[in-house]
N, C-alpha and C positions, 0 to 999 in steps of 0.2 A: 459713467456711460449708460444711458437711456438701455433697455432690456431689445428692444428690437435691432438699434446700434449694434448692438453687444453680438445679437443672433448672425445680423449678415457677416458682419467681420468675421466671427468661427468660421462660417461656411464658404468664405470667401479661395483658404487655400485649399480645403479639399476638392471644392469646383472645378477650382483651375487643373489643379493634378488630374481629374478625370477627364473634361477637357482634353489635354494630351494625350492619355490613353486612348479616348478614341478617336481622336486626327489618328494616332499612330495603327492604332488598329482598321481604321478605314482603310488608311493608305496600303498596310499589308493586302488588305484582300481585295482589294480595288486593283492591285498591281497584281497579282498570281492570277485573279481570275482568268479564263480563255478571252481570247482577244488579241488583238493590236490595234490599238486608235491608226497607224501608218497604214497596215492594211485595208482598216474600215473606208480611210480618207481615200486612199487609192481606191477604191470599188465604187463611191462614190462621184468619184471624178474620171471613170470610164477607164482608168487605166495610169499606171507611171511605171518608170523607171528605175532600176536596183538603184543607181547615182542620185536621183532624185528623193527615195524613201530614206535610204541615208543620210542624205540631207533633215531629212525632215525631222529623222530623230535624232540626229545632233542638234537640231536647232529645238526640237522639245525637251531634250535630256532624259529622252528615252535609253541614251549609247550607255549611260554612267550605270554601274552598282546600285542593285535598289538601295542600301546603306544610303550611298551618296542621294540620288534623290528623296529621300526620306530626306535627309540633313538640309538640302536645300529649300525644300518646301518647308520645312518646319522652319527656317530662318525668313521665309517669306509671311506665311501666317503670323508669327510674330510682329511685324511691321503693317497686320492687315492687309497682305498683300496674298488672293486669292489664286493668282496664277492668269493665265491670259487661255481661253476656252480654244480647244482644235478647232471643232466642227462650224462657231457661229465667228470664229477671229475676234472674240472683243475681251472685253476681262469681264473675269468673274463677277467679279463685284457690281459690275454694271449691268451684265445679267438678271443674277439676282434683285437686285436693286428695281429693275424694270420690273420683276414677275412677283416680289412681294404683295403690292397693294393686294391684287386679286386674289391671291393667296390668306389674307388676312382676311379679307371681306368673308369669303367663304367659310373658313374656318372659325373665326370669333360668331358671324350669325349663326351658322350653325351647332358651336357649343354653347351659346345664350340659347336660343330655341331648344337642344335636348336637357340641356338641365334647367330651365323656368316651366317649360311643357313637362318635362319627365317626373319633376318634385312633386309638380299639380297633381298627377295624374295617382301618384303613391300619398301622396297625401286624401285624397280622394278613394282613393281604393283601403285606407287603411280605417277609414269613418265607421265601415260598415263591411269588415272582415268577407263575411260570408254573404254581401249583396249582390244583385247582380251586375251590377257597377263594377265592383271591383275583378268577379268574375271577367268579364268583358276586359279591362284593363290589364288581367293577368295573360289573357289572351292575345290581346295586342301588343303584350311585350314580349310575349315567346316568338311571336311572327315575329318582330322587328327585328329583336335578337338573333334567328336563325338565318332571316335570309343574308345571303351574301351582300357585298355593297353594292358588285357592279353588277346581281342580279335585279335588283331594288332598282337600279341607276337606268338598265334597262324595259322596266315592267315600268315604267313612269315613262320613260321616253316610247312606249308605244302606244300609253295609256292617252295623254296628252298632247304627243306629238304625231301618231298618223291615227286612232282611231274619235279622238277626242279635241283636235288641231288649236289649242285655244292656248299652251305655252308655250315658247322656244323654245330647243334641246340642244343647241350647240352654239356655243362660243358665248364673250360676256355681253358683245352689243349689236344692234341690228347694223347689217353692212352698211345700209343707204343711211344711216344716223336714225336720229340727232345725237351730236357728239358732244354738246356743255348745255348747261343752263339745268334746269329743274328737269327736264323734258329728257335729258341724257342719263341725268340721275334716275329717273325712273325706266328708263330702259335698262339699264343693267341692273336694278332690282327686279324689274321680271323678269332678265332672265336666268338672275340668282334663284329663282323660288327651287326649279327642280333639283338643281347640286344641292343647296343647303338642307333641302327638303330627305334626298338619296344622306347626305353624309350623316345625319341630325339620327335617322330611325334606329340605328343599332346602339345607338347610346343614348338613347331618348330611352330606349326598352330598360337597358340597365340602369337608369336614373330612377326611372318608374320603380323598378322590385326592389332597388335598395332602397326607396325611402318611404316604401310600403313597410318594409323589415324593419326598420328601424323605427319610425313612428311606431310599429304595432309595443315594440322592446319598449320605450319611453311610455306610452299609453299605461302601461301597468307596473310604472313608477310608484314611488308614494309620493311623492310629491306632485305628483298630478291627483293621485285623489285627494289629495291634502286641496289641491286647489280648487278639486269642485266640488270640497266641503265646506269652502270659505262662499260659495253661491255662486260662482266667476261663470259667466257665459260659456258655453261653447265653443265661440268661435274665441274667445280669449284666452283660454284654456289650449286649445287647437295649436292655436298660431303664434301667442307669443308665450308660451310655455313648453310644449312638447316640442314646437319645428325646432326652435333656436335649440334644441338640443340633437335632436334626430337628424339636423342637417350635415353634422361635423361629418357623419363619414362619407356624406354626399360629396360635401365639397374633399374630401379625398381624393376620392375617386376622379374628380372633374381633375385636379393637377395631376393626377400620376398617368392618368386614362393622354393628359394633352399629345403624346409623344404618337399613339395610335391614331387618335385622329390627323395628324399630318399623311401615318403611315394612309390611313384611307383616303384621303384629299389625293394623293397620287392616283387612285382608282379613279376616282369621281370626277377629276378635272383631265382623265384622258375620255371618259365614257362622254363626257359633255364638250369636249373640247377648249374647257374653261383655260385662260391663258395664263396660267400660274406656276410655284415652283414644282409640286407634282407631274406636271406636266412635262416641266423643264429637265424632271430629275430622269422620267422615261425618256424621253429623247435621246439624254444624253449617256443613257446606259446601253440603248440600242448603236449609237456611235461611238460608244467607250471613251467617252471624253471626259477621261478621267480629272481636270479641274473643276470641270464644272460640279461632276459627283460629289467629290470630296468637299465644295464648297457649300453644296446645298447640305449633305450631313453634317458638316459641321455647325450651319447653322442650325438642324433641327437639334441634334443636342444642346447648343446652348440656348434655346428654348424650351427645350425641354426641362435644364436646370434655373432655368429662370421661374418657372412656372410652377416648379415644387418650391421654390424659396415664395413666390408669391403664397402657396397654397398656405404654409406655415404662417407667414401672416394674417393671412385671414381667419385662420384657427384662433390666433388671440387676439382678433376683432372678435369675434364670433361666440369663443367661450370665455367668459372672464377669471374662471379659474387657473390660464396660462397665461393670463395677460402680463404678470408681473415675474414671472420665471425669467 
């Protein structure tokens, strides 16, 4: 059995057993939290009935034992079956399903833009330690790093949108269109710039400083000075000697960090009103619509584990001393 074969199948029953921990741990505390989705719905709809709310939660399987509904939901998620959402009447699945793309758009540009811009920038600042280049660099990764996201998310929507009027700041496409062709495509890439732009800067800073650190660590290898006593350029020396080394814990950081960037896409796509699952997942916590909860963290977990199993691959594309482990 081929060494990567051999990797996913290990990983394959640990996954799944964490998986069920946390459905089952979601479910606990998604269920004790303060609330009633019956309540919320009735406050919503102006008002019901004791006969009625009754109703309601017989018919969601709120009446039963959390045990019992724990056992049932977990007999539904088994089957892929998400639950059917209080607040929006539809199922989960079809929810989700609608508010991924948007959700990926932002999130994939976004983590391409902070780790290809973030690498540069520590690659660049690591050439010349003590330049002012790198100075400057170190500095705009403290800023990025410390501000908040949805203060960031904010100080661009005031920058651009009322003192500077020249990008959108809310939603993914103009109301009056255009809605297909090239023309639509480019409409919801402008009005991607500021979300990717807000979610991209706090991890863009720490892409930056770790792969300033890390070059500077490789830089005073021997086998980099071995290489530029063989006569090797600079830039060949730079790039395809120290990066392919200094990158490994770069790329770490990109899969283990992926799980945090969803957490901030909840920020960024309520701040912009971008129509994605962060979005989906606020809504649905302020009307305690506990299927929908439970299915949007279920899926960021299992992308979460998807994405550290991706990362370990790429480690032995990457270094060839694990290639064959």
């Amino acid at each position: 059995m081929p060494p990567v074969i051999r990797m996913i199948v290990s990983r394959l029953a640990p996954s799944l057993l964490l998986v069920l921990a946390v459905v089952v741990l979601n479910f606990a505390l998604v269920h004790t939290a303060p609330g009633d989705p019956v309540e919320t719905i009735a406050g919503a709809s102006g008002g019901m009935s004791e006969e009625l709310k009754a109703e309601l939660r017989a018919d969601y399987g709120l009446d039963k034992p959390l045990p019992v509904q724990l056992g049932v939901y977990l007999s539904r998620v088994v089957q892929l079956d998400l639950g059917h959402s209080y607040f929006f009447n539809l199922p989960v699945t079809d929810l989700i399903a609608e508010r991924v793309p948007a959700t990926l758009l932002l999130v994939i540009s976004s983590v391409l833009c902070a780790f290809l811009i973030g690498t540069g920038l520590g690659v660049l600042a690591a050439r010349k330690p003590n330049g002012l280049l790198s100075q400057a660099i170190t500095v705009l990764s403290l800023v990025g790093f410390a501000a908040p996201v949805f203060w960031t998310g904010l100080m661009l929507m005031l920058t651009f949108g009322a003192w500077w009027p020249i990008l959108p700041v809310s939603d993914m496409q103009s109301i009056d269109g255009p809605y297909g062709g090239i023309a639509g495509v480019l409409d919801v890439l402008w009005h991607l710039v500021l979300p990717m732009v807000t979610l991209s800067m706090v991890y863009l800073a720490q892409y930056s400083r770790l792969a300033r650190a890390s070059m500077l660590e490789v830089m005073s290898a021997d086998f980099i000075r071995t290489a530029r006593a063989k006569g090797l350029a600079d830039g060949v020396v730079l790039y395809k000697h120290a990066l392919r080394n200094a990158i490994l814990p770069v790329v770490t950081i990109l899969g283990l960090q992926f799980g945090n960037v969803l957490a901030g896409a909840i920020l960024v796509e309520t701040v912009f009103n971008w129509p994605g699952l962060g979005r989906l997942a606020f809504e649905s916590v302020l009307r305690r619509d506990y299927p929908t909860i439970l299915g949007v963290l279920l899926l960021s977990a299992v992308v979460v584990l998807v994405m550290n199993l991706l990362t370990d691959l790429c480690y032995r594309l990457v270094d060839p001393r694990i290639q064959k482990r």
